[in-house]
N, CA, C and O atoms as a printed pandas DataFrame, in Angstrom:
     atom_number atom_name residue_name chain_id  residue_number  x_coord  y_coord  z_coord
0              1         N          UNK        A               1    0.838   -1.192    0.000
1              2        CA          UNK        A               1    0.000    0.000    0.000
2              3         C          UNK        A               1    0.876    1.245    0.000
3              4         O          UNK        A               1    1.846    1.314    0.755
4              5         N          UNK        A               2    0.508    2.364   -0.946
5              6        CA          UNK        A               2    1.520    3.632   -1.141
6              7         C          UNK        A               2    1.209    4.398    0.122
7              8         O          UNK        A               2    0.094    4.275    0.631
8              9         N          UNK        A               3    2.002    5.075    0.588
9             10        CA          UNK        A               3    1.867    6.033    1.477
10            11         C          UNK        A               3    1.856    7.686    1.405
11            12         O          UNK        A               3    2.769    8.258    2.001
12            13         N          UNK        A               4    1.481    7.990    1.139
13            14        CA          UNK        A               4    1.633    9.335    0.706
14            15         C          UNK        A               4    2.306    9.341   -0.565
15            16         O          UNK        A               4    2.692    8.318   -1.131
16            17         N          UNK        A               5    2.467   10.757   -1.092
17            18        CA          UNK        A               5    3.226   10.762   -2.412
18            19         C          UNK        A               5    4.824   11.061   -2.272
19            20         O          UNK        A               5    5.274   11.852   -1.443
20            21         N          UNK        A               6    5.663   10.280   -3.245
21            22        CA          UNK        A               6    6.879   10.667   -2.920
22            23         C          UNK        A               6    6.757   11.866   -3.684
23            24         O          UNK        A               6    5.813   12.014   -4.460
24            25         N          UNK        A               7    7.978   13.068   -3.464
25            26        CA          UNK        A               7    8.372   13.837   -3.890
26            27         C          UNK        A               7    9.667   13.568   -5.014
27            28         O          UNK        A               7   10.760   13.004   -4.966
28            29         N          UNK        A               8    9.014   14.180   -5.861
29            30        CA          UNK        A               8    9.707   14.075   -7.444
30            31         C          UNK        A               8   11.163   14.376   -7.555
31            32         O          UNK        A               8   11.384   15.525   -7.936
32            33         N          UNK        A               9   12.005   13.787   -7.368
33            34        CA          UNK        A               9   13.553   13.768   -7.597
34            35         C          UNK        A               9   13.760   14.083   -6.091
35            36         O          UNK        A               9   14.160   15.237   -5.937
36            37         N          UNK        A              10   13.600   13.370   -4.907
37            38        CA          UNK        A              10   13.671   13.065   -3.743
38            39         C          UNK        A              10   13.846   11.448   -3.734
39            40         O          UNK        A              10   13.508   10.544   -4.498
40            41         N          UNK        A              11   14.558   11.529   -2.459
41            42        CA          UNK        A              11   15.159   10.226   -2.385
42            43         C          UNK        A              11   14.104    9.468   -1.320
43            44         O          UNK        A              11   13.548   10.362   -0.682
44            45         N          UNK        A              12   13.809    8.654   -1.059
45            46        CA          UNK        A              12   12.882    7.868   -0.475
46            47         C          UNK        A              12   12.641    8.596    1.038
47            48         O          UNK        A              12   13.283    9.504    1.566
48            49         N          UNK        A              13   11.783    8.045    1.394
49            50        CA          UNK        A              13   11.157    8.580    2.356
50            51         C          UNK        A              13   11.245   10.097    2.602
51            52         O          UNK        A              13   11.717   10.682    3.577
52            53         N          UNK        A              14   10.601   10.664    1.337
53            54        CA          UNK        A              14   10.336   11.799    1.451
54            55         C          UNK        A              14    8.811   11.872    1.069
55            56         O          UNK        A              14    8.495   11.159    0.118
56            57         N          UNK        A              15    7.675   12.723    1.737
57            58        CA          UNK        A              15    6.579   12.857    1.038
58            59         C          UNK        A              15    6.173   13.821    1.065
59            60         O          UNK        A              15    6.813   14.732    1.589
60            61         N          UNK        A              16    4.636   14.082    0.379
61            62        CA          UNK        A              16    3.775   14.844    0.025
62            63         C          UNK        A              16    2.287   13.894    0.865
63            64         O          UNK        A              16    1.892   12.769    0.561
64            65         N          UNK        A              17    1.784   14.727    1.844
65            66        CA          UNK        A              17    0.862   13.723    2.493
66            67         C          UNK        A              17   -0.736   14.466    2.430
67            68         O          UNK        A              17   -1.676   13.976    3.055
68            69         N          UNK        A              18   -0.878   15.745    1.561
69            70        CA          UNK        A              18   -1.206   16.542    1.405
70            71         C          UNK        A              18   -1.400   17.945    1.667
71            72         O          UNK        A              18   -0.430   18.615    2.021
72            73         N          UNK        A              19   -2.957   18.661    1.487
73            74        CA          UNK        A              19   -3.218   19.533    2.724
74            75         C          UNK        A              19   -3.969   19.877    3.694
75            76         O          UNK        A              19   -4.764   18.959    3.894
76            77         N          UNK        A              20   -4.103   20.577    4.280
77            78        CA          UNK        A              20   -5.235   20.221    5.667
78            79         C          UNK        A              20   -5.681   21.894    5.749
79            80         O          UNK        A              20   -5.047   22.873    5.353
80            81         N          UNK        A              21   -7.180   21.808    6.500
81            82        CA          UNK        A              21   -7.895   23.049    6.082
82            83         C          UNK        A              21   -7.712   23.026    8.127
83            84         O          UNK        A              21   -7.877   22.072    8.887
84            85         N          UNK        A              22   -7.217   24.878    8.539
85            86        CA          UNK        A              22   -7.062   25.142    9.926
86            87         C          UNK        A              22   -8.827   25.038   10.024
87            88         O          UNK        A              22   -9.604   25.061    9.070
88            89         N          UNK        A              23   -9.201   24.907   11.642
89            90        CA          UNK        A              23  -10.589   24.539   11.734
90            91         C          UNK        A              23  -10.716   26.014   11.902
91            92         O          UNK        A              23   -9.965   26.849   11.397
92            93         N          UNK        A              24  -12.212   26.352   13.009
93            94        CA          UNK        A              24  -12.261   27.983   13.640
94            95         C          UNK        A              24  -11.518   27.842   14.703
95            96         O          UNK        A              24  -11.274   28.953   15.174
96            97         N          UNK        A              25  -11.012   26.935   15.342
97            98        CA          UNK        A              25  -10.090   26.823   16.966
98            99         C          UNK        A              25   -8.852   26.356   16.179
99           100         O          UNK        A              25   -8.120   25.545   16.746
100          101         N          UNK        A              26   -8.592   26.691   15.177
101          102        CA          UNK        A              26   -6.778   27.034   14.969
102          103         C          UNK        A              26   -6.670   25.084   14.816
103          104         O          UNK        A              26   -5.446   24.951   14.791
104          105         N          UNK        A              27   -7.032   24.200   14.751
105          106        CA          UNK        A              27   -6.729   22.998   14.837
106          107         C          UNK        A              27   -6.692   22.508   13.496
107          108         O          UNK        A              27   -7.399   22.840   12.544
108          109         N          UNK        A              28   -5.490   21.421   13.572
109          110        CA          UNK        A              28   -5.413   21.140   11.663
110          111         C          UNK        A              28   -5.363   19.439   12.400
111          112         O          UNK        A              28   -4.974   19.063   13.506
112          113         N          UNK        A              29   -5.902   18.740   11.309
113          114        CA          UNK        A              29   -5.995   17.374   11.209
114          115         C          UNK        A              29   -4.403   17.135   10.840
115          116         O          UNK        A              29   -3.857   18.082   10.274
116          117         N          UNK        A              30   -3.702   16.104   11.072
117          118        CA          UNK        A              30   -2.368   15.842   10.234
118          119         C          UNK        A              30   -3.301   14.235    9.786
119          120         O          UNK        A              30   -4.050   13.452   10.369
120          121         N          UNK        A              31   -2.741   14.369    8.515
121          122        CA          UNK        A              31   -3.608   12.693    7.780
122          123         C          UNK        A              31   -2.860   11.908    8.497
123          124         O          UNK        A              31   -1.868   12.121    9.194
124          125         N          UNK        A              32   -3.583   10.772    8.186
125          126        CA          UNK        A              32   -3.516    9.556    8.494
126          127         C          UNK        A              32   -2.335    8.678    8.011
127          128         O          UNK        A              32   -1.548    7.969    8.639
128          129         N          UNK        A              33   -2.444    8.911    6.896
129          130        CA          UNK        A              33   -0.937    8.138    6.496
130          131         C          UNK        A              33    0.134    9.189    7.208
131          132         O          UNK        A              33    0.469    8.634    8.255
132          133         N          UNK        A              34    0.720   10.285    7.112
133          134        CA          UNK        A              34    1.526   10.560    8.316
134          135         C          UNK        A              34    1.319   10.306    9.064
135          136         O          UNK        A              34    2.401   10.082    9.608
136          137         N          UNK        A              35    0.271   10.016    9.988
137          138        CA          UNK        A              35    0.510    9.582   11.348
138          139         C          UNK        A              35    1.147    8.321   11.347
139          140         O          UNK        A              35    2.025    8.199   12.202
140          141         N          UNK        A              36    0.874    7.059   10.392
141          142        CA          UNK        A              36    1.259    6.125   10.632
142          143         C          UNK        A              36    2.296    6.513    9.919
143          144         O          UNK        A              36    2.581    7.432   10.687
144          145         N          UNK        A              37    3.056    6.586    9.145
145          146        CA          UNK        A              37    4.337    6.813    8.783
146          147         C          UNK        A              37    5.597    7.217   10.320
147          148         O          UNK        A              37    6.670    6.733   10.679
148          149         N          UNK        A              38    4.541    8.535   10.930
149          150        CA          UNK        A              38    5.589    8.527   11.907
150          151         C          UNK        A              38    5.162    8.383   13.213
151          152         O          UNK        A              38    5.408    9.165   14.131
152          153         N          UNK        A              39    4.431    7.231   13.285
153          154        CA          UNK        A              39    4.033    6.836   14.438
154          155         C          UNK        A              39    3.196    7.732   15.657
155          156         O          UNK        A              39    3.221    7.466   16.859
156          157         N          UNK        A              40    2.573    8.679   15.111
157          158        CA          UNK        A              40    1.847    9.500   15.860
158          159         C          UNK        A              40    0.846    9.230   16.511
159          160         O          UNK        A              40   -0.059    9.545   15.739
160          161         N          UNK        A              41    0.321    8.802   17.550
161          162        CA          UNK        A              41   -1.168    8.738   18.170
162          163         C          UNK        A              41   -1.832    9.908   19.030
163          164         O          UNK        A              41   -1.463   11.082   19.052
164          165         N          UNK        A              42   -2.497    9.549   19.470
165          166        CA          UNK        A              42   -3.461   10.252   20.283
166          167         C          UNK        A              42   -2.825   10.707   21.542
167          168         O          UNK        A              42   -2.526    9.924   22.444
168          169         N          UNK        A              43   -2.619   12.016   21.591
169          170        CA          UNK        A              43   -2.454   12.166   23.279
170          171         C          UNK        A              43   -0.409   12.507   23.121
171          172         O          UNK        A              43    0.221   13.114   23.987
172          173         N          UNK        A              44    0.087   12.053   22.103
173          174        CA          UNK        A              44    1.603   12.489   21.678
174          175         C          UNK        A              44    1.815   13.952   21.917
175          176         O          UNK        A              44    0.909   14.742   21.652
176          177         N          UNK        A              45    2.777   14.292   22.325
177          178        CA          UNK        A              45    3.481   15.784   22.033
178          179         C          UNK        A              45    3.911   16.165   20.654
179          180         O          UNK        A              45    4.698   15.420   20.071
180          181         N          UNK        A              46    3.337   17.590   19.893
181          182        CA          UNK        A              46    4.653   17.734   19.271
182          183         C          UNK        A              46    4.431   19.120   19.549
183          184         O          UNK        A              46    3.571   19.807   20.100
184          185         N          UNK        A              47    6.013   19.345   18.705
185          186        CA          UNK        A              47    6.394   20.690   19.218
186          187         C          UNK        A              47    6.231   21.233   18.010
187          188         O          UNK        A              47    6.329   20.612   16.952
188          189         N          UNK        A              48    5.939   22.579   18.147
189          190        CA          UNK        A              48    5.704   23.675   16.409
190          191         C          UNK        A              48    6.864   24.636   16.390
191          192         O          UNK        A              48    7.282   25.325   17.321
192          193         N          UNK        A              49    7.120   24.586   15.669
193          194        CA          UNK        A              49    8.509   26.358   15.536
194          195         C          UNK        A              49    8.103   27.094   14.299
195          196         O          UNK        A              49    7.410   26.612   13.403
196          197         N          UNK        A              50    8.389   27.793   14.317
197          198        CA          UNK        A              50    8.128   28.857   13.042
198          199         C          UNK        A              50    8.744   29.901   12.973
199          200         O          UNK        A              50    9.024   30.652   13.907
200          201         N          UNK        A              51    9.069   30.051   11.553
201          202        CA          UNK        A              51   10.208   31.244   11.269
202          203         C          UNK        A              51    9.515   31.875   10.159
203          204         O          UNK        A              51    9.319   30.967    9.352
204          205         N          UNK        A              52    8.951   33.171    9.613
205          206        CA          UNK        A              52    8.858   34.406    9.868
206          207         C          UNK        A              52    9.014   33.855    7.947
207          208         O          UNK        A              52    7.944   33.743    7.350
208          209         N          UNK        A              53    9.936   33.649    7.392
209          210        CA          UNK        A              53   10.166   33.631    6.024
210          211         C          UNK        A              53   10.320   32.233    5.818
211          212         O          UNK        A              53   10.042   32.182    4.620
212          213         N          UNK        A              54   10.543   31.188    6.119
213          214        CA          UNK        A              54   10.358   30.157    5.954
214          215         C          UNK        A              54    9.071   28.846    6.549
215          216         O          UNK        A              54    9.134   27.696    6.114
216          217         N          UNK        A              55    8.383   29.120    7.193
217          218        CA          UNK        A              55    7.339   28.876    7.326
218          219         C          UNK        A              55    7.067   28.113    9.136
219          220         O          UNK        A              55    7.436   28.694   10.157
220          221         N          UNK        A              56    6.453   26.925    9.121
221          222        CA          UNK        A              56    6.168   26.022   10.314
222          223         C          UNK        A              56    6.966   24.635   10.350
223          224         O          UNK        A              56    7.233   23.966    9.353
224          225         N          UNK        A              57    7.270   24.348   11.551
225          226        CA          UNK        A              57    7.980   23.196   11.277
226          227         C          UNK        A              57    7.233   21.868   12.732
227          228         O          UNK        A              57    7.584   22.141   13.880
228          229         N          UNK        A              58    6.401   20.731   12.569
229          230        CA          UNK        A              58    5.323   20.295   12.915
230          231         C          UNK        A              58    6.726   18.599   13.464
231          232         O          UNK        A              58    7.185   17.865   12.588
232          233         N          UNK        A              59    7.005   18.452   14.704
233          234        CA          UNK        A              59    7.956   17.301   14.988
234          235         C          UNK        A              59    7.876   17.167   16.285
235          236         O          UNK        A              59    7.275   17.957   17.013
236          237         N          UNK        A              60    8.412   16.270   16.619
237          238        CA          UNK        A              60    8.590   15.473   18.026
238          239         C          UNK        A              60    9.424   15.988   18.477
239          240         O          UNK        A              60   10.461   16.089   17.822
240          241         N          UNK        A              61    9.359   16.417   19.495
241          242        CA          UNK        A              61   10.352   17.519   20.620
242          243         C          UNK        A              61   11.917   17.214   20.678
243          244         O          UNK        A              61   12.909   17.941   20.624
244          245         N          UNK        A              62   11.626   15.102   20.882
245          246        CA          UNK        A              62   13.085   14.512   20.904
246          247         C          UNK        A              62   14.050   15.405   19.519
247          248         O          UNK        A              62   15.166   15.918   19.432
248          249         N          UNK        A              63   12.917   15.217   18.637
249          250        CA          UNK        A              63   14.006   15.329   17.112
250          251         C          UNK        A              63   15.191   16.879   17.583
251          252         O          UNK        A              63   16.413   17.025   17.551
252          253         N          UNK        A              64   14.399   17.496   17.857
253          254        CA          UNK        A              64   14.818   18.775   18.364
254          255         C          UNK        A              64   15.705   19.080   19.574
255          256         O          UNK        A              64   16.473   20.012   19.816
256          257         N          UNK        A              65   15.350   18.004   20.242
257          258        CA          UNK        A              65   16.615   17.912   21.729
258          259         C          UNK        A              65   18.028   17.230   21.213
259          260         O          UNK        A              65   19.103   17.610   21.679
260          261         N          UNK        A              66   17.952   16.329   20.346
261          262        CA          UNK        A              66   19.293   15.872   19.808
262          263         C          UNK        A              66   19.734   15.941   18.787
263          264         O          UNK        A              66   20.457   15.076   18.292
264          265         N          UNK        A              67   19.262   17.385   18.048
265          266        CA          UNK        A              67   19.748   18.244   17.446
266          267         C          UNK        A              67   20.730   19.647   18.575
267          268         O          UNK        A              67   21.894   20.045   18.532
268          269         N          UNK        A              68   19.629   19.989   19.404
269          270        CA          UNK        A              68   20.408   21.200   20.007
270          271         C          UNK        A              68   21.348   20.259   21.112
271          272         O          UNK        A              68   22.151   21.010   21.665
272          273         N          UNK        A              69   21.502   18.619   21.666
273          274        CA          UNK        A              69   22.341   18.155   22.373
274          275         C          UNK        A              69   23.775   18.296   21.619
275          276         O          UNK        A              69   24.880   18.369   22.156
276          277         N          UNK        A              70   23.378   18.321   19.841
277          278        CA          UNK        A              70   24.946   18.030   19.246
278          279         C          UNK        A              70   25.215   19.275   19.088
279          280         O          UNK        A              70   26.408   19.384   18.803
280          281         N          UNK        A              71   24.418   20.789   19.155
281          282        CA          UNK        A              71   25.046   21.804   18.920
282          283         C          UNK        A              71   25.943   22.108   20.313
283          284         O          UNK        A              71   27.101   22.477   20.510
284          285         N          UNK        A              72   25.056   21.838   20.984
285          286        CA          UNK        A              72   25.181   22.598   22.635
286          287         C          UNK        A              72   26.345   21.931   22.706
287          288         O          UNK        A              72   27.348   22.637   22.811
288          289         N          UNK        A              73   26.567   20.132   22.661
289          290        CA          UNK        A              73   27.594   19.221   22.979
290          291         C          UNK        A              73   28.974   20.204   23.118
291          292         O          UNK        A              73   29.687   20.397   24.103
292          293         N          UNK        A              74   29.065   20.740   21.753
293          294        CA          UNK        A              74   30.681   21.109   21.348
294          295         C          UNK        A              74   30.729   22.590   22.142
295          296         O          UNK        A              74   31.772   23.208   22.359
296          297         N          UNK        A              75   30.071   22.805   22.331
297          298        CA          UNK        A              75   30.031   24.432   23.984
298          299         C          UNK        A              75   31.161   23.991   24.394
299          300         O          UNK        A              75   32.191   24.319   23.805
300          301         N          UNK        A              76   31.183   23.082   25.587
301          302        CA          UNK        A              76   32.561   22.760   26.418
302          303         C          UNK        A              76   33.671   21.968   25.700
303          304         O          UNK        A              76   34.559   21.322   26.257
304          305         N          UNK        A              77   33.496   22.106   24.484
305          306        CA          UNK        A              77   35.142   21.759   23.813
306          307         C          UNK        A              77   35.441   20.549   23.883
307          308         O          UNK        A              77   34.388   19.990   24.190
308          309         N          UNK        A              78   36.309   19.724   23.777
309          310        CA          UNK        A              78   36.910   18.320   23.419
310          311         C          UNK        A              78   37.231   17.846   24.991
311          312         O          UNK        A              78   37.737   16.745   25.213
């Protein structure tokens, strides 16, 4: 079964999962095949960021803690 659409001269596991209409309380559905793609259920955290000219960015908090663990890491040097 396909999962979303790949993106055209992207390398695998990249998609297109569509788009989603904000409700009147600011709430957006994320589909279904993303959820199962990245394991999302009911009651999960995620975290939102957004930048001003580049848009929203919709992920799991971890992804984001061990990203800033490897920036922060090199702070105190070797």
């Amino acid at each position: 079964m396909a999962i979303g659409k790949h993106l055209l001269g992207k390398t695998k596991g990249k998609y297109v999962f569509g788009t989603v209409r904000v409700g009147e309380k600011g709430q957006i559905v994320i589909p279904r095949d993303a959820r199962r793609v990245f394991n999302i259920q009911a009651g999960d955290t995620l975290l939102v960021l957004g930048d001003a000219e580049n848009g929203l960015i919709v992920t799991r908090p971890e992804v984001i803690d061990e990203v800033a663990t490897k920036i922060l890491g090199n702070i105190n040097g070797p």
